[in-house]
FISEZA-410608 format. One record per residue (C-alpha): residue in three letters; x, y, z. Coordinates in steps of 0.001 Angstrom, whole numbers. Layout:
REC   residu        c1        c2        c3
REC      Ala         X         Y         Z
...
This chain:
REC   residu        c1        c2        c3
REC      Unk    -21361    -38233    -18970
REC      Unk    -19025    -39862    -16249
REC      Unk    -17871    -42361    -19431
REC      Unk    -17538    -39272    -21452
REC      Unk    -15299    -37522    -18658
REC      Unk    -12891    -40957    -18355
REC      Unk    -12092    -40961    -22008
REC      Unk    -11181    -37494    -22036
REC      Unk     -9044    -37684    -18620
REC      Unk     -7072    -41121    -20381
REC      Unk     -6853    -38976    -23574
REC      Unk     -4762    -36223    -21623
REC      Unk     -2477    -38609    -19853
REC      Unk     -2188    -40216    -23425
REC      Unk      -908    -37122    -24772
REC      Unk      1340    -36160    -21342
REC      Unk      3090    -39943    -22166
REC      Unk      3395    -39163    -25586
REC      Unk      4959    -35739    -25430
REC      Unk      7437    -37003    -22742
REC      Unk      8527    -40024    -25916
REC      Unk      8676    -36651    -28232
REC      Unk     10423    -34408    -26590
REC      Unk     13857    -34942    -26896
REC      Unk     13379    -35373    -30730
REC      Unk     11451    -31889    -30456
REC      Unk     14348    -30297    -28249
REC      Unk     17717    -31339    -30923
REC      Unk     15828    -30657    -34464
REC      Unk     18043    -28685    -37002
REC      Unk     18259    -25023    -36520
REC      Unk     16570    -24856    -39964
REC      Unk     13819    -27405    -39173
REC      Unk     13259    -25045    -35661
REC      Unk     13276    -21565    -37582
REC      Unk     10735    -22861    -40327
REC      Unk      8433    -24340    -37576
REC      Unk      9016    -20725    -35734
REC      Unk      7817    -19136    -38676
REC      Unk      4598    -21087    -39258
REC      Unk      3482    -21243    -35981
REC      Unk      3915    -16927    -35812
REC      Unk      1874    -16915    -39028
REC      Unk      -887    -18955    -37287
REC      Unk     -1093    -17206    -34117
REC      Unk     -1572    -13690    -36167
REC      Unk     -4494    -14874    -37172
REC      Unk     -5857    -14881    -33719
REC      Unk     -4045    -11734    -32941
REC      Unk     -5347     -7981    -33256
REC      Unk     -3545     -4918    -32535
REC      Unk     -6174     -2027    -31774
REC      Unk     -3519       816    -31582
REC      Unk     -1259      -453    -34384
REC      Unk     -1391      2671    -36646
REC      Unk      -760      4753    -33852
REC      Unk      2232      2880    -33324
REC      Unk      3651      3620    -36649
REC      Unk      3610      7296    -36016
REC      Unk      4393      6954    -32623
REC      Unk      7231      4604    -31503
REC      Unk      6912      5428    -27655
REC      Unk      3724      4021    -27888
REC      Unk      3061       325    -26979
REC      Unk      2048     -1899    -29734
REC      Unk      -888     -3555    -27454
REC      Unk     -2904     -6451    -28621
REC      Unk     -5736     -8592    -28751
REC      Unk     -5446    -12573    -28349
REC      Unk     -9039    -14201    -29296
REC      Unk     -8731    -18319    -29505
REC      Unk    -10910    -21316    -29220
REC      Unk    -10396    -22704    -25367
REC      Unk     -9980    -25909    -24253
REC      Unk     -9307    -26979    -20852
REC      Unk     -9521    -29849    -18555
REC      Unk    -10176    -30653    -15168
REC      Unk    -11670    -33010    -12467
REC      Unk    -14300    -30173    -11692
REC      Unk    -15438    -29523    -14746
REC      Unk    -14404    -32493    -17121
REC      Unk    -14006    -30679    -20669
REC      Unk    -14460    -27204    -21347
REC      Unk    -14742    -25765    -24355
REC      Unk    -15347    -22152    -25060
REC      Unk    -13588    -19183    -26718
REC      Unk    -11466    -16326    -24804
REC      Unk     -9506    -12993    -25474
REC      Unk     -6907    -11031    -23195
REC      Unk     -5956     -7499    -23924
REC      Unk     -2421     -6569    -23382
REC      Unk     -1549     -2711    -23175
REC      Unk        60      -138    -21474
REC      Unk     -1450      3589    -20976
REC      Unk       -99      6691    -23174
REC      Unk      3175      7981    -21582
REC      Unk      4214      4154    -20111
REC      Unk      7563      2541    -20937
REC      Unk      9570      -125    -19559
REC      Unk      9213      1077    -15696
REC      Unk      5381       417    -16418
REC      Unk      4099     -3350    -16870
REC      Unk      1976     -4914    -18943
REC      Unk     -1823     -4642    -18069
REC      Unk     -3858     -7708    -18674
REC      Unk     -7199     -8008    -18716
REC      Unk     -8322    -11380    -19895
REC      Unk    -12044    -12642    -20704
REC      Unk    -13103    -16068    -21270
REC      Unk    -16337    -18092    -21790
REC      Unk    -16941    -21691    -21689
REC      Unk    -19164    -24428    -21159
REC      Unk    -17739    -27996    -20044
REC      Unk    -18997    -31462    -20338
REC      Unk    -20699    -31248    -16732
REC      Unk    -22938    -29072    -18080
REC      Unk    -21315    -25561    -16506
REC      Unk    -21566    -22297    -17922
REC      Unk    -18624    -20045    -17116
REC      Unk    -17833    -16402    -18003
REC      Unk    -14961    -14992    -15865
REC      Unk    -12225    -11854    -16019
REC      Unk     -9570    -11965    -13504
REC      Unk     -7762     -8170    -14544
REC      Unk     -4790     -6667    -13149
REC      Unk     -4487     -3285    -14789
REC      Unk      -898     -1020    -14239
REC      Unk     -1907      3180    -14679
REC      Unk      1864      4980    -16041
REC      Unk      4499      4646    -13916
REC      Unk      2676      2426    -11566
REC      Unk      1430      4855     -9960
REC      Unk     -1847      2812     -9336
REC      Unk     -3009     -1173     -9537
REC      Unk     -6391     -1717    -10475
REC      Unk     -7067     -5172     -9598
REC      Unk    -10059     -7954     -9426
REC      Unk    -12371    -10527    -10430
REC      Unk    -15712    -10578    -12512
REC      Unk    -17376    -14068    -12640
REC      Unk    -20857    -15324    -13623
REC      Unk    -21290    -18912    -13532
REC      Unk    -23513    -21685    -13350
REC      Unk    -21371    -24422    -11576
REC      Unk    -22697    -28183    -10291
REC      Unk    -20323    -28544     -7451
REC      Unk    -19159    -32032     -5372
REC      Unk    -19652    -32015     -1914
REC      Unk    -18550    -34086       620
REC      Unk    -19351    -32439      3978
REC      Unk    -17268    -29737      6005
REC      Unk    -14555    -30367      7664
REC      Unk    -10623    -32144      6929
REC      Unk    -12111    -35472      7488
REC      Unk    -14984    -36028      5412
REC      Unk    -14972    -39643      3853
REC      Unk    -15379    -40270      -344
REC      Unk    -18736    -41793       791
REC      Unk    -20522    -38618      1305
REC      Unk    -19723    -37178     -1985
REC      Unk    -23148    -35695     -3480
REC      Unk    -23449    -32873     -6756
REC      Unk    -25318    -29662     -5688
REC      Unk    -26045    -27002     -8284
REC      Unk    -26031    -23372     -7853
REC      Unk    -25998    -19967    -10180
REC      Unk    -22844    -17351     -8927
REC      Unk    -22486    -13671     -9519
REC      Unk    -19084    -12297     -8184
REC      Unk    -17747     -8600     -8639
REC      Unk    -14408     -7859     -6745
REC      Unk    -12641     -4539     -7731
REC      Unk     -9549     -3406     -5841
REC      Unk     -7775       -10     -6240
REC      Unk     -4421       274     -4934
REC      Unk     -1939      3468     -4783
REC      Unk      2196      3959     -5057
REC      Unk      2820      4105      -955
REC      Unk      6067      4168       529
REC      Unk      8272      2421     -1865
REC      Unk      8167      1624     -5634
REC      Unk      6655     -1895     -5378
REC      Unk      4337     -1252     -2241
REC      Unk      1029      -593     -3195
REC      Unk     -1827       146      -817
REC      Unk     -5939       558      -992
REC      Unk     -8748     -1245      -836
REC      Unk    -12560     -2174     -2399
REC      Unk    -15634     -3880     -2881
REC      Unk    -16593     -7925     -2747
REC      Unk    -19837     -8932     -3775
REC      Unk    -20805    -12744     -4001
REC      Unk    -24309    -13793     -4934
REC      Unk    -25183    -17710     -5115
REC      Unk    -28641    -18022     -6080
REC      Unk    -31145    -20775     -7970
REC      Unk    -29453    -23357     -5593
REC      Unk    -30425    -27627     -6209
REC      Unk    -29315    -30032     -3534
REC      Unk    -30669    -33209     -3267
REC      Unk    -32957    -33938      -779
REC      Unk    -31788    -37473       961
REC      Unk    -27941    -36323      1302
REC      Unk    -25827    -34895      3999
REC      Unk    -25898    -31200      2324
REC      Unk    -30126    -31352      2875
REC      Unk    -29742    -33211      6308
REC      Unk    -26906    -30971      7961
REC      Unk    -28504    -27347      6407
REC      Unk    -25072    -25454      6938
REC      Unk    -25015    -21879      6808
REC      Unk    -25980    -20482      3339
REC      Unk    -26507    -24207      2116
REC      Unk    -29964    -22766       -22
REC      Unk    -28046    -19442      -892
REC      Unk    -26399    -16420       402
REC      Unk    -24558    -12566      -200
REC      Unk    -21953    -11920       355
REC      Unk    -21232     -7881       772
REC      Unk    -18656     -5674      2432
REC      Unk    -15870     -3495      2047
REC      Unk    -11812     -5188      1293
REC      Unk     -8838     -3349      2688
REC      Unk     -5792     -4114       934
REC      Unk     -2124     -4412       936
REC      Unk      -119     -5133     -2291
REC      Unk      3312     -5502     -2905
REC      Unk      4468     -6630     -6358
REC      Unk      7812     -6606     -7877
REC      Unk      7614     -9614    -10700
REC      Unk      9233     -9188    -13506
REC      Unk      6306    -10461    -15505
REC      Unk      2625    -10222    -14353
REC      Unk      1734    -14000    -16664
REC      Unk      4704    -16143    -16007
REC      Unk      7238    -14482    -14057
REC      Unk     11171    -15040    -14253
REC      Unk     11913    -13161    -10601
REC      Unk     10452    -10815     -8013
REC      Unk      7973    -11195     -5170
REC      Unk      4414    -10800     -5150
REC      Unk      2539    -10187     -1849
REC      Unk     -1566     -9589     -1686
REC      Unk     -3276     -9599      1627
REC      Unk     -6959     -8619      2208
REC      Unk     -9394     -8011      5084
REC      Unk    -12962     -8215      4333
REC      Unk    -15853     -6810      6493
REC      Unk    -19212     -8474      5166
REC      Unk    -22654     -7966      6961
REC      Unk    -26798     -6745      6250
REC      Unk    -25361     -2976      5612
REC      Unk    -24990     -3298      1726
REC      Unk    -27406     -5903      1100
REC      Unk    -25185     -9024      2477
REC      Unk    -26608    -11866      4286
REC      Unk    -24435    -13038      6636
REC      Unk    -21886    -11108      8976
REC      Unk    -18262    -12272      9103
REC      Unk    -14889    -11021      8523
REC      Unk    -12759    -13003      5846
REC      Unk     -8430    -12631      5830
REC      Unk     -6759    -13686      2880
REC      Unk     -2790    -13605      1993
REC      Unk      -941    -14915     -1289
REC      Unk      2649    -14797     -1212
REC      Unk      5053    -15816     -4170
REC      Unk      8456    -15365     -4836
REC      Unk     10243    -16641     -8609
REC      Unk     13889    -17002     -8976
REC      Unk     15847    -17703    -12256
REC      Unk     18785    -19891    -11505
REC      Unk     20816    -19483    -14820
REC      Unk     21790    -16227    -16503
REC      Unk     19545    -17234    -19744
REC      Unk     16385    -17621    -17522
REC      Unk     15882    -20713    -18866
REC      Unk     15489    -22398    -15392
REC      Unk     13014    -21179    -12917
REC      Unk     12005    -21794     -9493
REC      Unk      8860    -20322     -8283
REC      Unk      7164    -20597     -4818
REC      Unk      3526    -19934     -3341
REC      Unk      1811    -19847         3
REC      Unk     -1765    -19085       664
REC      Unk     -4011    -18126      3449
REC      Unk     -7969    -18213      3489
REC      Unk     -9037    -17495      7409
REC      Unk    -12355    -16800      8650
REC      Unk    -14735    -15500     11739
REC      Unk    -17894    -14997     12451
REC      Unk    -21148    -16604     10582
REC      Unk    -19527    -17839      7462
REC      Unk    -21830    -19399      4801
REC      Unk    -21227    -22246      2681
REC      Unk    -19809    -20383      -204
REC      Unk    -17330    -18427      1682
REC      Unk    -15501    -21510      3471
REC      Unk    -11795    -22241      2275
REC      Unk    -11509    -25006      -315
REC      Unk     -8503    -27233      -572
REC      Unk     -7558    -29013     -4425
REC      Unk     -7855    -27155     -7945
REC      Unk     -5873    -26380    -10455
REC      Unk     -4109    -23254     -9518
REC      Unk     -2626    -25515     -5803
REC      Unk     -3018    -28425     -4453
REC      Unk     -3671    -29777     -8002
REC      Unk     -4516    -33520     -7683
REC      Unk     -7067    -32996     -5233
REC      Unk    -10710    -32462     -6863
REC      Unk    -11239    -28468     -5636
REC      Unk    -13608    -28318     -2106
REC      Unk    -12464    -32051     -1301
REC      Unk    -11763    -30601      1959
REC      Unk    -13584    -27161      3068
REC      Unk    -13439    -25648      6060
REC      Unk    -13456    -21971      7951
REC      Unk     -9966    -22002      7750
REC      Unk     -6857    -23312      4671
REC      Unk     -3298    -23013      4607
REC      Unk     -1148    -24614      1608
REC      Unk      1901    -24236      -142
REC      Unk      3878    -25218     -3260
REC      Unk      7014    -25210     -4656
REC      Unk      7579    -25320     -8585
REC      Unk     10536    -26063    -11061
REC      Unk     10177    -24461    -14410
REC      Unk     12455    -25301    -17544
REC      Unk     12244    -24002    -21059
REC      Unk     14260    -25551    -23390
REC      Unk     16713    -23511    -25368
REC      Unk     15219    -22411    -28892
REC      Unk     12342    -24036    -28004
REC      Unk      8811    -23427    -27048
REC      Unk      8705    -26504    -25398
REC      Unk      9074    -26316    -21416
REC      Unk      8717    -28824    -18374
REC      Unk      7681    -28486    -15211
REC      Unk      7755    -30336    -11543
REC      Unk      5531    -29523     -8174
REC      Unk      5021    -30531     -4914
REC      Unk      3151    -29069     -2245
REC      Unk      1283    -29303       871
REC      Unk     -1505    -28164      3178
REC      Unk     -4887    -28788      5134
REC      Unk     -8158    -26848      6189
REC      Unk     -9293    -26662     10031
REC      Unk    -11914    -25538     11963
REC      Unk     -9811    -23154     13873
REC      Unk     -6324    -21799     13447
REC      Unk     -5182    -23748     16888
REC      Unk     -6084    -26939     14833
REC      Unk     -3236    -26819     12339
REC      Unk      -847    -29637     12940
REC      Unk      2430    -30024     10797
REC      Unk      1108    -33807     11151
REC      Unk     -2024    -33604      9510
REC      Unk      -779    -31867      6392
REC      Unk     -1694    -33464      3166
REC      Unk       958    -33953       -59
REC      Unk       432    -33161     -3806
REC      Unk      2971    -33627     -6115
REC      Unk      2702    -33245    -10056
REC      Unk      4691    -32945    -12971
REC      Unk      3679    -30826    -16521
REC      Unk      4730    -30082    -19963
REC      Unk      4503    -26030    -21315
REC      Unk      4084    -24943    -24845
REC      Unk      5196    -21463    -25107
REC      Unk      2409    -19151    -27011
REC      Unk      3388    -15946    -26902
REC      Unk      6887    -15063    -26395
REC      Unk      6977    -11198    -25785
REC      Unk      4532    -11418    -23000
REC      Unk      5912    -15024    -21959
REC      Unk      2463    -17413    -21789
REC      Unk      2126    -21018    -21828
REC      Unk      -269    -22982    -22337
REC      Unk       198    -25930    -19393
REC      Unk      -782    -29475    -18532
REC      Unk      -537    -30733    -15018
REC      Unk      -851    -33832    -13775
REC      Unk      -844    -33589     -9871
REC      Unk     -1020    -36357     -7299
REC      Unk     -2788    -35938     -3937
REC      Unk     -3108    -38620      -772
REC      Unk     -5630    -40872     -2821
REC      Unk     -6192    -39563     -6330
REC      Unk     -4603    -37869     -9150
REC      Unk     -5545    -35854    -11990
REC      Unk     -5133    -33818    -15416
REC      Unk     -5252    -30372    -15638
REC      Unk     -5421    -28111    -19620
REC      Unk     -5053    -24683    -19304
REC      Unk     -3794    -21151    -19779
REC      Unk      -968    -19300    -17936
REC      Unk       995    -20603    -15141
REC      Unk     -1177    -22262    -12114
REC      Unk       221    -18733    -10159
């Protein structure tokens, strides 16, 4: 399986090298050559495409012409080698919604990868007319073989060991209009399950027993602050986006553990030309943590949404703070776009122990292929570098 894996990661940074040789070929073809691929490519991606309300539309032109995207998925990366599996994401706006209202999205997907993980997950941010209210969260279900390599910011490669665990996640958030167009305030529900849990008996994970290391619950109540003014909920051109959250967890609704988890996610996008054809887009995020934490709850540094080069939960610990910085270009009549990243940050035992010193790089670079133009998707591969190691990432959407 590990052989298996390498071919496929060399196979993506084939196809990175060789799309960096094509590109400029890609980026002067003939108008005609462009318009004829154009046309092709729409005819291809209607046959993925359903649009529930369409006769509606006809009659009704204030409606919005919403639609269903259902395609094969593949995607790569260090945690879970290849995935392959098949998704949809609904796009709509409610009855009585026009441009002052964004697009809802509410995407479904369902894979299994090549390390033998078995993942169904919605992440759905849903706009009601006007904005009035954000109905926001996460519904995951997943059977996921994770690496671990012992808590803390200085664990060694040594340790590294596979544990194997079932998850059950349900995390709806409803927000309300407050104050100001943009500002959005509320609260919810977080449940986290891990369950059927397989370490191996001989390695640190057995030896140390942290808390929650054969399973836990996590249940409590989220308040939460929202303020989101993106032009563009999947790949925005400008606007800020602020989410913070305080969670109160304990035995009362069925939890087994009592803590208190803060979380913050800030992101501001700028174009810097008038044909939005260059963007730059930043990110900082917060995972902080008190009280008796399990296992599944601690912060995990490296993925493929930040710190991409890092293998995700190389470094875990009560508390994370990291940030990234990203250049965006699409090339003019095009669906061809680049991209370039850097970043940094570190996890720590407690706040006090965050030291401007200690902070670890990533950098990266990626190529975009736009799918959908109206609502502005890409389909994106990464390749990020951290301290030590490097690697490929396949996916959907922007990384945030």
């Amino acid at each position: 399986m590990e052989c298996i894996s390498r071919v496929f990661l060399l196979i993506n940074k084939s196809i990175i090298g060789a799309c960096c040789i094509l590109l400029p070929s890609l980026v002067i073809a003939q108008n005609n050559e462009v318009d004829e691929i154009e046309e092709k490519f729409e005819k291809f991606k209607e046959l993925f495409t359903f649009y529930p309300n369409k006769k509606r539309v006809a009659k009704d032109s204030s409606l919005y012409l919403s639609k269903v995207i259902v395609a094969p998925i593949v995607s790569f990366s260090p945690e879970t080698s290849l995935g392959l599996g098949v998704g949809s994401k609904y796009l709509f706006k409610f009855k009585g919604s026009g441009e002052e209202t964004r697009t809802s999205n509410m995407p479904i997907s369902l894979r299994y990868t090549l390390n033998n993980q078995f993942i169904f997950f919605s992440g759905f941010e849903i706009f009601t007319n006007q904005e009035k209210w954000v109905i926001e969260g996460n519904i995951l279900f997943q059977n996921f073989p994770r690496l671990f390599f012992g808590i803390g910011r200085d664990t060694p490669e040594s340790n590294e060991e596979i544990y194997d665990s079932y998850q059950a996640l349900f995390e709806p958030i409803f927000l309300k209009q407050a104050f100001a167009k943009h500002l959005f305030l509320g609260g919810g529900i977080r449940y986290n399950h891990i369950f059927n849990v397989e370490i191996e008996n001989d390695k640190l994970l057995a030896q140390t027993q942290p808390l929650g290391f054969n399973g836990s619950t996590s249940a409590g109540a989220e308040l939460a602050v929202l303020y989101d003014s993106r032009n563009n909920i999947l790949n925005a051109q400008n606007g800020v986006y602020f989410e913070f959250t305080h969670g109160f967890y304990g035995k009362v609704l069925g939890g087994t553990h009592k803590f208190q988890l803060t979380r913050f996610d800030f992101r501001y996008f700028k174009t810097l030309t008038n044909d939005a054809k260059n963007i730059l887009a930043f990110q900082m995020l917060g995972h902080f943590s008190h009280g008796n934490i399990p296992l599944s709850e601690l912060a995990l540094l490296g993925g493929h949404e930040i710190m991409r080069g890092y293998i995700e939960g190389r470094y875990i610990e009560r508390n994370l703070l990291a940030g990234q910085v990203e250049y965006r270009k699409q090339f003019k009549n095009s669906r061809i776009g680049m991209v370039a990243f850097l970043g940094t940050g570190d996890v720590a035992r407690n706040v006090s122990n965050f030291k401007l010193n200690n902070l670890r790089p990533n950098v990266g670079v990626g190529l975009r292929f736009l799918l959908d133009r109206t609502e502005n998707l890409n389909i994106r591969l990464d390749w990020g570098f951290g301290d030590s190691s490097n690697n490929v990432y396949l996916n959907l959407a922007e990384a945030f």
